[in-house]
Each structure stands twice: as structure tokens, then as C-alpha cells.
C-alpha positions as semicolon CSV with decimal commas, in nm:
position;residue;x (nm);y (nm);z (nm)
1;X;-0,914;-5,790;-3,912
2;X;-0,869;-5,668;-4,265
3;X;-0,961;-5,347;-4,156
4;X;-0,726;-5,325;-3,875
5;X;-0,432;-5,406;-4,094
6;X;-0,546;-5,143;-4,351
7;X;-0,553;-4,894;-4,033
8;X;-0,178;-4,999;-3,900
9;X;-0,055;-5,020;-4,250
10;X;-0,197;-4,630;-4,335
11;X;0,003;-4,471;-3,953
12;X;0,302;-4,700;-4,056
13;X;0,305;-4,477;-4,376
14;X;0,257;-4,184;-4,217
15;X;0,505;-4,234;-3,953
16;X;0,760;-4,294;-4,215
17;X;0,678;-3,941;-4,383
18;X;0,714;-3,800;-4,019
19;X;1,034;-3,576;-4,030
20;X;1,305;-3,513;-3,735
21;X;1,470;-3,198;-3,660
22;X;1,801;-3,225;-3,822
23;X;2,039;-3,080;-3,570
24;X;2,299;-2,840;-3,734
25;X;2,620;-2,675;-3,659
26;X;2,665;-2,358;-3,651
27;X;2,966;-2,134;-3,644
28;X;2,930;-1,800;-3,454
29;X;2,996;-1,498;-3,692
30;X;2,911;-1,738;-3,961
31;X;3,261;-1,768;-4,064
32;X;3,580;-1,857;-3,929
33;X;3,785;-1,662;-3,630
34;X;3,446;-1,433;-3,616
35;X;3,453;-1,457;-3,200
36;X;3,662;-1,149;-3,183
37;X;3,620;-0,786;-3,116
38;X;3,370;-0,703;-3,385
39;X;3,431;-0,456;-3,665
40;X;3,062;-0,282;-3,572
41;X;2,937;-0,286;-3,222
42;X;2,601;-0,482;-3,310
43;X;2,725;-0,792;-3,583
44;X;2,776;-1,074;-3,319
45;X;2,406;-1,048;-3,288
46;X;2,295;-0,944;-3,646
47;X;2,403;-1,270;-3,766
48;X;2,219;-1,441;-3,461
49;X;1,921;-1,260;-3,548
50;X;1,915;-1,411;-3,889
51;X;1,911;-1,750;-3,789
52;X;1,699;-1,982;-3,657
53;X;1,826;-2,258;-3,392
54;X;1,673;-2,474;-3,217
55;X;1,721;-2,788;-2,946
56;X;2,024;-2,991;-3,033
57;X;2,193;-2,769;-3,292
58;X;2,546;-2,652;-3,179
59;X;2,696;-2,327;-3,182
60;X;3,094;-2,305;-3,247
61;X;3,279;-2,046;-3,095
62;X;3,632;-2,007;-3,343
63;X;3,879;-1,788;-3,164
64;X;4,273;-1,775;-3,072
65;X;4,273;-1,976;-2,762
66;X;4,597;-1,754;-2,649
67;X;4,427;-1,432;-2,690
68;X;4,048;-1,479;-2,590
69;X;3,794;-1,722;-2,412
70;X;3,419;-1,770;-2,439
71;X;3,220;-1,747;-2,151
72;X;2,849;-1,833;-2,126
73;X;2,649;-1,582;-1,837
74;X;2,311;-1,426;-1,717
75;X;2,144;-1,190;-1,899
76;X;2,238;-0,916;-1,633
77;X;2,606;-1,022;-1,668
78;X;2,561;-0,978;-2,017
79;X;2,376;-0,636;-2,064
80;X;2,629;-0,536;-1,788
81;X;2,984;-0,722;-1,925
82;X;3,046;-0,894;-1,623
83;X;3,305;-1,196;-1,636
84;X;3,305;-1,278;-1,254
85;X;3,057;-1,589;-1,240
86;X;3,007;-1,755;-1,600
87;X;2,746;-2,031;-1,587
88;X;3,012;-2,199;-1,822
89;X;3,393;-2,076;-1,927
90;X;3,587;-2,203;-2,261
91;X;3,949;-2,156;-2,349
92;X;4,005;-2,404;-2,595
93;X;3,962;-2,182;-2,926
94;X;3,760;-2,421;-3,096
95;X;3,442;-2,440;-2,838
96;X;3,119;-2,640;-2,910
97;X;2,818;-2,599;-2,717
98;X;2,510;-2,782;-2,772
99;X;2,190;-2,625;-2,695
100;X;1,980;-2,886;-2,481
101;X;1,676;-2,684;-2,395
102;X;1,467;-2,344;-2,587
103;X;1,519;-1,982;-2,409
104;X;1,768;-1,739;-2,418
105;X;2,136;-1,773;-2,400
106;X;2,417;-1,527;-2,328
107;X;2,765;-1,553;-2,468
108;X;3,052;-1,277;-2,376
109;X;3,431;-1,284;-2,434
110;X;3,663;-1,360;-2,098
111;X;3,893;-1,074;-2,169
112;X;3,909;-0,733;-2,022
113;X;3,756;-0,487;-2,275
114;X;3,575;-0,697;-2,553
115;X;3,283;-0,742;-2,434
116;X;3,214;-0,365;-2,409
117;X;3,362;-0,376;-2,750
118;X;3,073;-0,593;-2,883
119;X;3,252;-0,915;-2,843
120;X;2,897;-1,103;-2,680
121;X;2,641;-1,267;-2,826
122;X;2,255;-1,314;-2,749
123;X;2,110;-1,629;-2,909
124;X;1,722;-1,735;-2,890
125;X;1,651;-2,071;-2,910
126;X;1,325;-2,212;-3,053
127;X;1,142;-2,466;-2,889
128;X;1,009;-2,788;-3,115
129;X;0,645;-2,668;-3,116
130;X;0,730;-2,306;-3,211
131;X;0,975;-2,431;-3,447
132;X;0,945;-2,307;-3,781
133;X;1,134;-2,181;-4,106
134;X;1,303;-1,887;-4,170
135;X;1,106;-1,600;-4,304
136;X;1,085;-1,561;-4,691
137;X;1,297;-1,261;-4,721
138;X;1,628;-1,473;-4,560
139;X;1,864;-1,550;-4,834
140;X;1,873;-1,942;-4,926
141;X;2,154;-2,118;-4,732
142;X;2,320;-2,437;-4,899
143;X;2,501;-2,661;-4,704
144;X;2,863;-2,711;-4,745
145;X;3,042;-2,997;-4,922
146;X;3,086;-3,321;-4,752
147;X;3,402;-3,295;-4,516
148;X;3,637;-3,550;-4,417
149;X;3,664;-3,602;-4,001
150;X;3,964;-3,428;-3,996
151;X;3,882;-3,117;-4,154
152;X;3,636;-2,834;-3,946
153;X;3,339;-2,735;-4,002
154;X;3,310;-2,470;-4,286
155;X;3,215;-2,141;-4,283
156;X;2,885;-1,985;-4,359
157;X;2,520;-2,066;-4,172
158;X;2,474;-2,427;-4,062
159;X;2,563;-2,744;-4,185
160;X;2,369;-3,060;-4,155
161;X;2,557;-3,327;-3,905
162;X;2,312;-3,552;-3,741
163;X;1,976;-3,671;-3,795
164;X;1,714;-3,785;-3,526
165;X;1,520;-4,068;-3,634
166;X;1,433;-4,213;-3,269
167;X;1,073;-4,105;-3,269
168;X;0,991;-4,246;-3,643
169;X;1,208;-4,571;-3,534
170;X;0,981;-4,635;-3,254
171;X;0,653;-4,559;-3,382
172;X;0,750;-4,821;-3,687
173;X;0,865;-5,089;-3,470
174;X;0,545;-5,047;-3,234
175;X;0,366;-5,051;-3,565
176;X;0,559;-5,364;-3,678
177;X;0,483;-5,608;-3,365
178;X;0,060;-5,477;-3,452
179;X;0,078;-5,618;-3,801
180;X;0,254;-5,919;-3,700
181;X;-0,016;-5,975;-3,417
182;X;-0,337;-5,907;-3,645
């Protein structure tokens, strides 16, 4: 019995060391009003290529709402700049999307003439097992100071806004009702 206790006691101590995937925000271009026609044809996806997202972070298109639109497509629409059947379409100038699954995902602007401009985006999304840290060369990214609700999110690479503790939560409470029964 002693034994048993020691046992639930040493994986209740290792579930609470276990850490979640902190989901983070991220805004496309890396800084504000950056979904527009690019100064270079290629940046859009430079910056992409320098981060590392994964399921549940968000990716923040910033744009004039007046002027351009967001529109999520196939690969083939993308390579090819073709607005005729987005898998999604945004107008709002201020668009959030949450990534739900890993893969590939294809961004283009709605207007006439930016995509071929360079105004797209190609963004690969980890999955949790391949998951892992940026390489050693990437320059250290600090997140931003605290904001208030009513200010948006910052500029620059991610910024911490949710933690997922579901998995530890469980695990302690199964843990919990075991040490209570033995």
C-alpha cells in the first residue's frame, strides 16, 4: 500500500512538470498593416519561414478592410492566384484564424493584381509530435508587454495568450481520486 502511494505520488509529480503547448498569436508580416502588396515579391513567406506554428496558435491578417480582403485557398489556387472558390473569405481588416489541425495552408489577397504581386502567404503547420523549437541560428523573440483588452495585439513574432492545461488537469485529478482510494 505504501508502495502504491509512493508510485501515484512520483506520476502526480511528473504530471505536474508535464508542459502544454502555449498557443500564440501571431501577426502576418510580423508587424502591423503587413497584409499588403509586399515591397519584395518573396517576404510574406520569408517571415513564415522563420517561424514555427503549430495547432491552436492564430494567425492575424492586419489590412484596410476598404482596400483588400484575405482569402484562404488550395494550393493550386495559390501557385496559380486564383480568387474564384476560397475555402474561406475575410473582409473585416482585422482577421483571426485559428489553425485547428497540422498541414499546409494557403493565404492570397481578394483583389485583382496582389496576389501576383506577392500579396499570398504559405504557412506550414507543425503537428504536436513533430513539434519542436526553432533552430539555434533564429534570433530570440520576447514577448510583448502585457496589453489591456482593448488594445491589439502588438507587433513582432508571437505573443503568448492562452495556455492549455486540460491534459495535466486530468491526469492530476485521476491521480487525486488513487491516493484518496489507497
Amino acid at each position: 500500500m505504501g508502495s502504491t502511494r509512493f508510485l501515484l505520488l512520483c506520476l502526480f509529480s511528473f504530471s505536474m512538470s508535464f508542459v502544454a503547448h502555449e498557443a500564440t498569436e501571431f501577426v502576418v508580416g510580423g508587424k502591423e498593416k503587413s497584409w499588403a502588396i509586399p515591397t519584395s515579391a518573396n517576404v510574406l513567406n520569408e517571415w513564415a519561414e522563420k517561424e514555427r506554428f503549430k495547432v491552436g496558435d492564430v494567425l492575424v491578417f492586419k489590412y484596410d478592410s476598404k482596400t483588400d480582403s484575405v482569402l484562404e485557398v488550395e494550393e493550386g489556387d495559390y501557385k496559380k492566384c486564383i480568387k474564384t472558390k476560397p475555402i474561406h473569405e475575410h473582409h473585416d481588416g482585422n482577421t483571426a484564424v485559428k489553425i485547428n489541425e497540422s498541414g499546409t495552408f494557403y493565404f492570397i489577397s481578394g483583389v485583382d493584381g496582389h496576389c501576383e504581386k506577392g500579396e499570398k502567404l504559405e504557412v506550414k503547420v507543425l503537428s504536436h509530435k513533430h513539434s519542436s523549437p526553432p533552430p539555434k541560428d533564429s534570433p530570440v523573440m520576447f514577448p510583448p508587454p502585457m496589453q489591456t483588452p482593448a488594445e491589439s495585439p502588438k507587433t513582432g513574432s508571437g505573443s503568448p495568450n492562452v495556455r492549455v492545461f486540460a491534459v495535466s488537469t486530468m491526469v492530476m485529478a485521476i491521480l487525486m481520486c488513487f491516493m484518496i482510494l489507497f
